[in-house]
Backbone as CSV, one residue per row, in Angstrom:
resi,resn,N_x,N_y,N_z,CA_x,CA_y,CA_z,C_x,C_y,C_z
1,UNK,167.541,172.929,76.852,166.791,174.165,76.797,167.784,175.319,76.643
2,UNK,167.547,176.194,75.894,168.273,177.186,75.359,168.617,178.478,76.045
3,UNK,167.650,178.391,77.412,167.524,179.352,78.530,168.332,178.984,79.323
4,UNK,169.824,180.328,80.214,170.837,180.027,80.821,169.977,181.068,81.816
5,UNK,171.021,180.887,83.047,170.572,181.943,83.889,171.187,181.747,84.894
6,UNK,171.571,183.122,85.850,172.720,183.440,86.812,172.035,183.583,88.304
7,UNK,171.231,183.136,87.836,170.034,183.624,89.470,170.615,183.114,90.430
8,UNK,171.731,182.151,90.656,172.059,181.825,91.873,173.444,182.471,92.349
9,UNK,174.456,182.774,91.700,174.941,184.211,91.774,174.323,185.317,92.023
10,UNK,173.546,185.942,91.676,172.859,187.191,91.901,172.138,186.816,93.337
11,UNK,171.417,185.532,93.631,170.896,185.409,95.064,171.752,185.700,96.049
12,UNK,173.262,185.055,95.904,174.157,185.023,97.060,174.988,186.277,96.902
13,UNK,174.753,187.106,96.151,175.138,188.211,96.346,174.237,188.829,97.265
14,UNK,173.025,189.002,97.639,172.347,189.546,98.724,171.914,188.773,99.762
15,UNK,172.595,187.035,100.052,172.865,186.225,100.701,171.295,185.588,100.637
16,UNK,170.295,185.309,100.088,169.563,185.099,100.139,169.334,183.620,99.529
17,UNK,168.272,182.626,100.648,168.013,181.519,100.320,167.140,180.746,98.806
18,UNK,167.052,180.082,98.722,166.094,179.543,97.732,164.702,180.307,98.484
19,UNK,164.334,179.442,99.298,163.165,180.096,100.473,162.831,181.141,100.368
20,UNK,163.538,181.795,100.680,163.477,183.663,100.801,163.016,184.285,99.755
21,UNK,164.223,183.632,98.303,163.656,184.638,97.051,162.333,184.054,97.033
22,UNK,162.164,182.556,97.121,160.877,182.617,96.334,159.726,183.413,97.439
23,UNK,159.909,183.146,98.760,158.677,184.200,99.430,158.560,185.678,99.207
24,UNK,159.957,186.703,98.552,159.854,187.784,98.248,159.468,187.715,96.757
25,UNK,159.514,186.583,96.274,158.501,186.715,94.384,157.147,185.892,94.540
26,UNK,156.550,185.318,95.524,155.416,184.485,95.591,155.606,183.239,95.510
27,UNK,156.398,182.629,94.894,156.509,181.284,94.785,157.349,180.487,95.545
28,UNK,157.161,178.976,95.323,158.157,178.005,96.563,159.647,178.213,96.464
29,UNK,160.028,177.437,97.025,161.600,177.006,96.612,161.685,175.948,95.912
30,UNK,160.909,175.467,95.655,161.225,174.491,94.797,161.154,175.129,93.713
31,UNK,159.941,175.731,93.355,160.541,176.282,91.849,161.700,177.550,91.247
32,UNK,162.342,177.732,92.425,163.381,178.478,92.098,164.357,177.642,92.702
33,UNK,164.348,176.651,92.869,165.451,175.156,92.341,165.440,174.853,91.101
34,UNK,164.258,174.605,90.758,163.646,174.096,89.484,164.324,175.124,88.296
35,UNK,164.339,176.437,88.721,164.634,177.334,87.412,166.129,177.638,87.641
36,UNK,166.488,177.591,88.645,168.469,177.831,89.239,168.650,176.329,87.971
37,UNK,168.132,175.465,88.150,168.799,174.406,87.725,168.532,174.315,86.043
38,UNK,167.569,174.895,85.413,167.607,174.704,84.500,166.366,173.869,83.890
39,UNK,165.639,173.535,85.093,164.621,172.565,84.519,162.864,173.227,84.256
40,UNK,162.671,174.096,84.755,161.498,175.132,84.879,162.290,176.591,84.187
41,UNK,161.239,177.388,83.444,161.172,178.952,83.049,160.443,179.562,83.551
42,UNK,160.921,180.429,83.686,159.937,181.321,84.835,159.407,181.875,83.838
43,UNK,157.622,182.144,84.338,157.261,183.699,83.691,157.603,184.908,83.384
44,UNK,157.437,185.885,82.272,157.863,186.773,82.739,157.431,188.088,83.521
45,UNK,156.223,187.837,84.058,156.086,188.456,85.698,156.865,188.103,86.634
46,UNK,157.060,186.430,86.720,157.957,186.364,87.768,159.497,186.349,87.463
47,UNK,159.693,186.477,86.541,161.179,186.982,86.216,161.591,188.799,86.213
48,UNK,160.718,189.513,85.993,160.279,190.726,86.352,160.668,190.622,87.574
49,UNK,159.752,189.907,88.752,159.982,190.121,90.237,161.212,189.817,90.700
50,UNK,161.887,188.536,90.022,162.846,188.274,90.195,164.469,189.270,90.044
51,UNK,164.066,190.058,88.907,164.396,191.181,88.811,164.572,192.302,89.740
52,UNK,163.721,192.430,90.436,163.375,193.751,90.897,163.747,193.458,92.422
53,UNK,163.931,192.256,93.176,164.473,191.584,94.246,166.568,191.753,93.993
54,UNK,166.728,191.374,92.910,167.561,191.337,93.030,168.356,192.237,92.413
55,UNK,168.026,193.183,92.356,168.437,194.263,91.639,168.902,194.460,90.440
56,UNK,168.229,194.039,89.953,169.405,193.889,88.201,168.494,193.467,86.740
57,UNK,168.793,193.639,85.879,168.210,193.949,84.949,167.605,192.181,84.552
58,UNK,166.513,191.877,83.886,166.286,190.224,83.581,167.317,189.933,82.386
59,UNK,167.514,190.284,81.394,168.715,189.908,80.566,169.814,189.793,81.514
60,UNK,170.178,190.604,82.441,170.755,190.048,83.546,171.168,188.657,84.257
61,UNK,169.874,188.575,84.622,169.676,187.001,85.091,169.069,185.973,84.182
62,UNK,168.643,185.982,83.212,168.443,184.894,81.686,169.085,185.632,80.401
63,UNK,169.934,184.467,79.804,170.017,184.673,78.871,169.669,183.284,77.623
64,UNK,169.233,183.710,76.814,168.429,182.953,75.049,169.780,182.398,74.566
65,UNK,169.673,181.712,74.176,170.794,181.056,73.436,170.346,180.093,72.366
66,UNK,170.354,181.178,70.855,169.717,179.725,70.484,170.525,178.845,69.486
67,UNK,170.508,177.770,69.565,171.254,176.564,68.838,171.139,176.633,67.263
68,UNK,172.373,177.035,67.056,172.405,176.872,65.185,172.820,176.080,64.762
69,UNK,171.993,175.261,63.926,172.128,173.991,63.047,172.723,173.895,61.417
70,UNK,174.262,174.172,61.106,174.590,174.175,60.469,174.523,173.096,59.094
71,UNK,173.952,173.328,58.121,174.009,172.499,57.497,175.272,171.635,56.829
């Protein structure tokens, strides 16, 4: 998947658990395992929230990368 993302840096910069972010964005910890790791995308409401928790811009915390297939 072509989606990178720094969310677990940016968490432990305000020392905050899996747990925590997801109860200050609505959702479990598991799915902000799920998206730290690469295997889930967040919405972008909840990447918005995710945003706005952690102070910093969402290009911030995801970045697109997309794969060029050279012929």
């Amino acid at each position: 998947m072509p989606l990178y993302n720094h969310l677990k840096e940016y968490r432990a910069r305000f020392s905050l658990s899996q747990e925590r972010l997801g109860e200050l964005t609505g959702v479990s910890r598991q799915t902000i395992s799920l998206i730290e790791r690469g295997m889930d995308v967040p919405s972008v409401v909840l990447a918005l929230k995710m945003a706005n928790v952690l102070e910093a811009k969402v290009e911030d915390l995801f970045q697109y990368k997309e794969e060029r297939h050279i012929l």
